[in-house]
C-alpha positions as CSV (number, residue, x, y, z in Angstrom):
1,X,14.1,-3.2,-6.8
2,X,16.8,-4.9,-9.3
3,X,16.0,-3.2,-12.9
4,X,13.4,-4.9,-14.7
5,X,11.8,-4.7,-18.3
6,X,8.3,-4.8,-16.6
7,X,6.7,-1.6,-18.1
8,X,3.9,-1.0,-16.1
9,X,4.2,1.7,-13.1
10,X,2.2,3.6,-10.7
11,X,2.2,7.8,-9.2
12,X,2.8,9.6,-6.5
13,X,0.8,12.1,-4.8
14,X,0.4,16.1,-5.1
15,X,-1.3,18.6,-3.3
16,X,0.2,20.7,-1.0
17,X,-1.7,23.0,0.4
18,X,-4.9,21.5,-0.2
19,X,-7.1,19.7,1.7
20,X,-7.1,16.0,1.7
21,X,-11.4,16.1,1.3
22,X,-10.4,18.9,-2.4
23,X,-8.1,16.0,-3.4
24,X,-9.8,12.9,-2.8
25,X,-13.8,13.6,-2.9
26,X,-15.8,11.3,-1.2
27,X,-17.0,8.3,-2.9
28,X,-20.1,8.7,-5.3
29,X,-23.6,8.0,-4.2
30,X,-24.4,4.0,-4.6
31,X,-27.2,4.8,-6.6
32,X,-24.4,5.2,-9.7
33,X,-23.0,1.7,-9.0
34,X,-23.9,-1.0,-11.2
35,X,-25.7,-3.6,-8.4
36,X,-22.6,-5.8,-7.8
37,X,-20.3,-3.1,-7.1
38,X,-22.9,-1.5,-5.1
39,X,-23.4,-4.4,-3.0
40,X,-19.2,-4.1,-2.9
41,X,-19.3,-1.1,-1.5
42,X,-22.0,-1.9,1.6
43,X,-19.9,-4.9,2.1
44,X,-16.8,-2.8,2.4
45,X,-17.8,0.1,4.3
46,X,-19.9,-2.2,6.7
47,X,-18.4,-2.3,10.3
48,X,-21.1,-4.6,11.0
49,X,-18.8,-7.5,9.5
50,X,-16.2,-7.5,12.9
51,X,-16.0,-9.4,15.9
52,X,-17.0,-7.2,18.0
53,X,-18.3,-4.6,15.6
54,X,-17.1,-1.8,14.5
55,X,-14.3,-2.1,12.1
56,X,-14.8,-2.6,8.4
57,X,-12.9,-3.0,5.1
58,X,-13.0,0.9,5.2
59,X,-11.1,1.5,8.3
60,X,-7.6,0.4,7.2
61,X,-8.6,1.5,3.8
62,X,-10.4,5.1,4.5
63,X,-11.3,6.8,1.0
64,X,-9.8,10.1,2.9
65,X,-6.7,8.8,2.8
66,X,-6.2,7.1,-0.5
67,X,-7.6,4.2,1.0
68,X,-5.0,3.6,3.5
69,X,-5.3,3.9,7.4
70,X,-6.5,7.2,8.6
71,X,-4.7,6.7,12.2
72,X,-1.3,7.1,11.2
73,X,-0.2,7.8,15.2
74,X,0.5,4.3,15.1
75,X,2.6,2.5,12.1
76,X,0.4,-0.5,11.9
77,X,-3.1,-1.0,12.3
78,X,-5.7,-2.0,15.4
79,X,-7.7,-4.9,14.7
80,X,-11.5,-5.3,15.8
81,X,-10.5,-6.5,19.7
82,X,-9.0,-3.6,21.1
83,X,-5.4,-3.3,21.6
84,X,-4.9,-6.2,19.0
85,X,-2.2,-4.8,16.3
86,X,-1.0,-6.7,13.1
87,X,2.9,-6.4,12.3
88,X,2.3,-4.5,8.8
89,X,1.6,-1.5,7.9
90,X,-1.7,-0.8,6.0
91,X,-0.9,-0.3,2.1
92,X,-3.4,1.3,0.2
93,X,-6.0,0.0,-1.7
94,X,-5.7,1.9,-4.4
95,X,-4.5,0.7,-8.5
96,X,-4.3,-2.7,-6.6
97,X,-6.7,-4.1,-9.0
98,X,-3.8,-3.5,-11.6
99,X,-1.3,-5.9,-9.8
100,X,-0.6,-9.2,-12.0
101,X,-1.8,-12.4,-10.3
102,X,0.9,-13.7,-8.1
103,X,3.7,-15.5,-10.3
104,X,7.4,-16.2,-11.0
105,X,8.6,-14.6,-14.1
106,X,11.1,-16.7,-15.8
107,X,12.0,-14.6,-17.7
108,X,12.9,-11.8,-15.2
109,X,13.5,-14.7,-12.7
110,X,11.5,-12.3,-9.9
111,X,8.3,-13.1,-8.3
112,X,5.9,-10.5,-9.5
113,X,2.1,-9.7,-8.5
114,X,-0.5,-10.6,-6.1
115,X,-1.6,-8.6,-3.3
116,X,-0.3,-8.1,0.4
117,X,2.5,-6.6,1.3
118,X,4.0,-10.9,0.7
119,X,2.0,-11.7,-2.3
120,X,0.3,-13.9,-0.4
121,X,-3.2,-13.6,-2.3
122,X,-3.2,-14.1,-5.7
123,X,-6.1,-12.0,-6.5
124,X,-8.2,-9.2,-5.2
125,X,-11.0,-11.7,-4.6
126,X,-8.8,-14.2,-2.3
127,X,-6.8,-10.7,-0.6
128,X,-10.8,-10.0,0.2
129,X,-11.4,-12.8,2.4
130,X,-8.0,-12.2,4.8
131,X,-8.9,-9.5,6.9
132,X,-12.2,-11.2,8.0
133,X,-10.8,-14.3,9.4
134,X,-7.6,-12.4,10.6
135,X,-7.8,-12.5,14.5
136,X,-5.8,-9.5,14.6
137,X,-7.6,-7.8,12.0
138,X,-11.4,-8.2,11.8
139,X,-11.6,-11.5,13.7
140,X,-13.9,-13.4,12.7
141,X,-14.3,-17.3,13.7
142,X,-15.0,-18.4,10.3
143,X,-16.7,-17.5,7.1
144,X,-20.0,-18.7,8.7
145,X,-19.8,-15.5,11.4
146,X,-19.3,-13.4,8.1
147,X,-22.2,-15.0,6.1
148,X,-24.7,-15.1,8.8
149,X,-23.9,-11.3,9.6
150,X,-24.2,-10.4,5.8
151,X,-27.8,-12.6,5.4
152,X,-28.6,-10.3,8.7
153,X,-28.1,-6.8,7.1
154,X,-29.9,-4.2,5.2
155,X,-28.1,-5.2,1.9
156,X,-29.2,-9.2,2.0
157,X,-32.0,-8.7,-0.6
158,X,-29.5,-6.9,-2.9
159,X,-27.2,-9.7,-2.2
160,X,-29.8,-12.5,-3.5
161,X,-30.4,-10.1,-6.2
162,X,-27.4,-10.1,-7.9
163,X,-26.3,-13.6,-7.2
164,X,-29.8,-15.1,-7.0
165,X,-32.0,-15.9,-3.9
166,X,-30.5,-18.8,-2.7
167,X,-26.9,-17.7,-2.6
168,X,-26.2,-16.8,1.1
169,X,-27.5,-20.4,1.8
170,X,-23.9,-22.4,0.9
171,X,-21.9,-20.9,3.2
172,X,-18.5,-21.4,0.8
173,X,-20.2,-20.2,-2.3
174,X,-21.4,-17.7,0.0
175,X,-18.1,-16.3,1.3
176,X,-16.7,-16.4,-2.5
177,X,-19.4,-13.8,-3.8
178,X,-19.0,-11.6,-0.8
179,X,-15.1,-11.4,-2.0
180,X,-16.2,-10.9,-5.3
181,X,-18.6,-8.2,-4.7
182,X,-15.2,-6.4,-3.0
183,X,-13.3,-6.9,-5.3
184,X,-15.7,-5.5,-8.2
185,X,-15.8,-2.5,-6.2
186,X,-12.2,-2.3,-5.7
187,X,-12.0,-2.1,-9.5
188,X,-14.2,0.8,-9.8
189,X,-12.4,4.0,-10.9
190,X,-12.7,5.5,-7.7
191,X,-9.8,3.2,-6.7
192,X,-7.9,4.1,-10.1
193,X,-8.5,7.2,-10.6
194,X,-5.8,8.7,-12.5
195,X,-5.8,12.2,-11.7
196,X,-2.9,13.6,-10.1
197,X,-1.4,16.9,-11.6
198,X,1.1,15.1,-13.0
199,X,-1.4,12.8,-15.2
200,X,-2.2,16.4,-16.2
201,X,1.2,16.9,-17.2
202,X,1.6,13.6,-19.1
203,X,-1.5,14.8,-21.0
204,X,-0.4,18.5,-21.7
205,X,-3.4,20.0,-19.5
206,X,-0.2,21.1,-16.5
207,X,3.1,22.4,-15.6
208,X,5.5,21.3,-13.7
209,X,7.0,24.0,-11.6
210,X,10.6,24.2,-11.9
211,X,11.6,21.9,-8.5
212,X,8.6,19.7,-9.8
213,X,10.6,19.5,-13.1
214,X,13.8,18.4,-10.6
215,X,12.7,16.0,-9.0
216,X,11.2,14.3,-11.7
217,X,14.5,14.1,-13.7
218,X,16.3,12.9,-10.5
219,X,13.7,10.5,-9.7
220,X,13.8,9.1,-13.4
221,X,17.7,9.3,-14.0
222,X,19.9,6.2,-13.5
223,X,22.5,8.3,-12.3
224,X,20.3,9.7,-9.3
225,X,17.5,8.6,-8.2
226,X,16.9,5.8,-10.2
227,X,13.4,5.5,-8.5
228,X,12.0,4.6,-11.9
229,X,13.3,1.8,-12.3
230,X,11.1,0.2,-9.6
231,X,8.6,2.8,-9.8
232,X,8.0,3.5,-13.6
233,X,6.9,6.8,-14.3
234,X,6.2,6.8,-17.9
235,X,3.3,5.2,-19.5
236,X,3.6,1.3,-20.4
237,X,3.5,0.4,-24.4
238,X,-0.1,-0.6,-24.1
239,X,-1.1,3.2,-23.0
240,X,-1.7,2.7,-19.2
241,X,-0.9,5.2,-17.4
242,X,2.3,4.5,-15.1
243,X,1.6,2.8,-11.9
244,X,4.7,4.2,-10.2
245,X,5.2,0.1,-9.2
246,X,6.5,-2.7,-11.3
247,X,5.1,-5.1,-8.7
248,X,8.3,-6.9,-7.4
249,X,9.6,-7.4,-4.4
250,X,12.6,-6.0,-2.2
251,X,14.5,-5.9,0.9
252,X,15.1,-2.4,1.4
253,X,17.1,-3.1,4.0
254,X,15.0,-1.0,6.9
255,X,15.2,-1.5,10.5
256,X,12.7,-2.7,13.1
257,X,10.4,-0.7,14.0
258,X,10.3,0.2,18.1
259,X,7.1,1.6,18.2
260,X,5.7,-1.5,16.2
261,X,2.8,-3.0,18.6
262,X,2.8,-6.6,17.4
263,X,6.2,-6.9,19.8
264,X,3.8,-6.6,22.6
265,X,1.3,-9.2,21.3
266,X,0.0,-12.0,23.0
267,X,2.3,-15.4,22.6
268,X,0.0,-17.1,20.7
269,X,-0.2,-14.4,17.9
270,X,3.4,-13.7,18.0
271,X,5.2,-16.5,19.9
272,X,8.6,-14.5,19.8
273,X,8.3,-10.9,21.3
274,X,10.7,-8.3,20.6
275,X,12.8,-11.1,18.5
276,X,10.1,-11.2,16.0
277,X,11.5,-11.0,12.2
278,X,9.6,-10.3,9.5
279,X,10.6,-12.5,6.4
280,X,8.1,-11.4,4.5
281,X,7.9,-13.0,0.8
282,X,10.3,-15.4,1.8
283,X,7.9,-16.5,4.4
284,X,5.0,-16.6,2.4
285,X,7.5,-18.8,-0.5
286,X,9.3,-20.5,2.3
287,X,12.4,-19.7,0.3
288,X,15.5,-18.2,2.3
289,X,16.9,-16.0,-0.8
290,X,13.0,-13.9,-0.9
291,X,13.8,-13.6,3.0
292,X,12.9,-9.9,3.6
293,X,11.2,-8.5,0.7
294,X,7.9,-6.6,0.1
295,X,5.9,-5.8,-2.6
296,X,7.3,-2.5,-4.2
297,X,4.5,-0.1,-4.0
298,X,2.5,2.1,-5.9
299,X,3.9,5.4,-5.6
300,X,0.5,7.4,-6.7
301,X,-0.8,9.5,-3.5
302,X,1.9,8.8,-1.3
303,X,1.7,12.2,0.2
304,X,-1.2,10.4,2.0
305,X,-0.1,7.0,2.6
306,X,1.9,7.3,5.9
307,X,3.5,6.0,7.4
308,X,6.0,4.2,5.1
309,X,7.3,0.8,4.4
310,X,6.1,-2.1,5.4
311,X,6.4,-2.0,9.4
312,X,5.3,1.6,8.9
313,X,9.3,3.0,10.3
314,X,9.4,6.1,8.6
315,X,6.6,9.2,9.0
316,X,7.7,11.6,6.9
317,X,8.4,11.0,3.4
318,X,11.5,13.0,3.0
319,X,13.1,10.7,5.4
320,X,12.4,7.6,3.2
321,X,14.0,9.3,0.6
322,X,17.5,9.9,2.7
323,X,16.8,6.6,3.8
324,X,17.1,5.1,0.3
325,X,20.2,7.9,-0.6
326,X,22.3,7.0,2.6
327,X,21.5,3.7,4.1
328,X,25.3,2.6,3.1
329,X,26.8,5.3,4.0
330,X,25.6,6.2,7.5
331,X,27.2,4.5,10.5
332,X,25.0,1.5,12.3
333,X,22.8,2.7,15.5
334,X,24.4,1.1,18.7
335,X,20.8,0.1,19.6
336,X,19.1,-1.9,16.7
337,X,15.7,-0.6,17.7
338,X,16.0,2.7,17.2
339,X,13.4,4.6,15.7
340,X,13.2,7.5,13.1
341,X,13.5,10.0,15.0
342,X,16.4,8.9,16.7
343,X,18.2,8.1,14.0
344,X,18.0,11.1,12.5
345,X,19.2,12.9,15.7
346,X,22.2,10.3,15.9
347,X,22.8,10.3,12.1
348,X,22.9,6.7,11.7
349,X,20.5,4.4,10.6
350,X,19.7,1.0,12.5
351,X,20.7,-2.3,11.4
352,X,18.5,-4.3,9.2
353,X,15.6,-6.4,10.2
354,X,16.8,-9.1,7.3
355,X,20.2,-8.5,7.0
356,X,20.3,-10.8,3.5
357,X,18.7,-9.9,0.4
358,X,18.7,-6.5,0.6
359,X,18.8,-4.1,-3.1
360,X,22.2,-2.8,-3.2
361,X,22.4,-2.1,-6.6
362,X,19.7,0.7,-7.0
363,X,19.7,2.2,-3.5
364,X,22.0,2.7,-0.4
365,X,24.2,5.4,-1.7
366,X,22.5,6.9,-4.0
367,X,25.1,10.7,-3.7
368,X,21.8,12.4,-4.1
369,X,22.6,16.3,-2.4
370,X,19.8,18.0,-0.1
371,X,18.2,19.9,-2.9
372,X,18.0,16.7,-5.2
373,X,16.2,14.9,-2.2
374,X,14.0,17.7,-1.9
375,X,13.2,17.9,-5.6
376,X,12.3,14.1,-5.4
377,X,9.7,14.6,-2.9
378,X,8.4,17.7,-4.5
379,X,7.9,15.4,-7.6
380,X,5.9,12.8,-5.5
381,X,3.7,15.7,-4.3
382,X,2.5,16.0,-7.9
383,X,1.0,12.4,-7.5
384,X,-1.9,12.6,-5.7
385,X,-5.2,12.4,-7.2
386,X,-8.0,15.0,-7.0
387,X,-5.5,17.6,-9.0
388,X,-7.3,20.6,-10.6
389,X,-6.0,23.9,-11.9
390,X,-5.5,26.4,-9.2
391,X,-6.1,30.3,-10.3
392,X,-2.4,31.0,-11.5
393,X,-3.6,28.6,-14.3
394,X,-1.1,25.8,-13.5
């Protein structure tokens, strides 16, 4: 998370108290969606689209949940085959359609954009097409299986009628519209919905409370938290609301994660067992120096996102924060596959999964006290969307 100039950020999420269905209604009736984001949303929601059936786009990405995974007992997700697990944790899918195309900036001299976790797609439409020809994911054989499933379903007919009636014929022109209807969806405003209690703030419609207030100094000063500078918080010059992200990528420097089921994968899905390392950009770029960075995510609802970071190490959010204030400054777990909870018990933290790379400039030692961790995550509450004035007339 070195400092950058790029303005644009993303929120975090509020809500305590409140019920996940009060903050984040479910999604409108298709009958409002224009016919290509309706045909989107059947395509997303379809479980129909798996080998075997039953998992869809939906059930990494639940609406529930900010339109991350909605079984957060395990920190990554189960594929379509049963006991299949990928090695990532599920991020939401939600403001994604605000990430740049996948670039190098020059100017910043960062790799920027994209979506995955790696940057790996480019766009929404190519991330579209992964998961359905991901064996551990929705594991289908090829784009044919997906086609031939979509020409068999109730929606076909709306298909043909918003990209003409021969278009599930070509199987490759076929498979492109079926990621493009996705991705139309995933741009509707129920992905980007911009209304936390502390867009209410921005907008003079809320108060903070006066820990809210806290945290959001600490999580904006460069002295403290810094978090901003990774996670703006203040609207970009062309009037978007912050994104709480800046889109980059870092090593954050977290440890493996013991309870991660991809260890336990068959060898031809992960060839090295417990030694597995995730290089993440760097594998994607095939460049040693991005070895162990992720795409900085969007901070908005992440009250609802767990678990955290990209091999899903960390349940509760307070501990990411501690993570990020004392990574330097604990001692090293004897046992480098120690999980949260133990660490926490031993007061150490494990050794690094990439041990190169990693941010030390803007996290590690952050000298952040109890209540100013505390206050951070308070602040983060306030970012969850589905916000509305309670009757003290916040």
């Amino acid at each position: 998370m070195q400092a950058k100039t790029f303005l644009i950020g993303a929120l975090l999420m509020s809500g305590c108290g409140v019920t996940v269905s009060e903050l984040l209604p479910p999604p409108p009736s298709t009958d409002t969606l224009p016919p290509k984001e309706k045909l989107g949303e059947a395509l997303f929601f379809d479980p129909k689209l798996s080998s075997p059936a039953g998992r869809s786009c939906a059930s990494c990405h639940d609406p529930s949940r900010a339109f991350s995974d909605p079984n957060q007992a395990t920190p990554t997700s189960e594929g379509a085959v049963s006991g299949r697990f990928a090695a990532r944790n599920s991020p939401t899918a939600m403001y994604a359609s605000f990430s740049p195309h996948f670039h190098f900036d020059k100017t910043e001299g960062l790799y920027l954009g994209g979506q995955f976790v790696d940057g790996r797609a480019a766009t929404l439409e190519e991330q579209a097409k992964g998961p359905f020809l991901n064996p551990l994911e929705m594991n289908n054989p090829n784009a044919a299986a997906v086609v031939e499933k979509v020409r068999a379903s109730a929606y076909a007919d709306l298909f043909r009628q918003v990209y003409g009636p021969s278009a599930l014929d070509d199987v490759d022109g076929a498979f492109d519209k079926i990621a493009e209807a996705i991705a139309a969806f995933e741009r509707r405003p129920l992905f980007s919905r911009f209304t936390s209690k502390y867009d209410a703030y921005l907008a003079g419609n809320a108060r903070l409370t006066s820990q809210e207030l806290r945290g959001m100094r600490a999580f904006e000063d460069e002295k403290k938290g810094n978090c901003a500078a990774c996670h703006p918080s203040r609207p970009a010059a062309n009037g978007t609301p912050p994104l709480f992200t800046d889109f980059s990528y870092d090593n954050l420097g977290v440890g493996r994660n013991p309870h991660n089921r991809f260890y336990q994968q068959a060898s031809k899905f992960n060839p090295d067992g417990r030694t597995f390392v995730d290089r993440g950009l760097g594998a994607f770029t095939k460049q040693a120096p991005e070895d162990g960075k992720f795409k900085v995510p969007t901070l908005r609802n992440v009250a609802l996102t767990a678990p955290y970071l990209h091999n899903g190490y960390f349940k509760g959010l307070r501990n990411v924060v501690d993570f990020y204030n004392t990574r330097d400054i604990k001692p090293v777990c004897k046992n480098p596959f120690t999980d949260e909870t133990s660490a926490l018990m031993q007061n150490c933290w494990p050794v690094p999964e990439v041990g190169e790379n990693i941010n030390t400039d803007e996290l590690g030692n952050l000298k952040l006290s109890d209540q100013e961790v505390d206050d951070i995550v308070a602040f983060m509450h306030t970012l969850t969307d589905g916000w509305k004035p309670n009757s003290r007339g916040h």
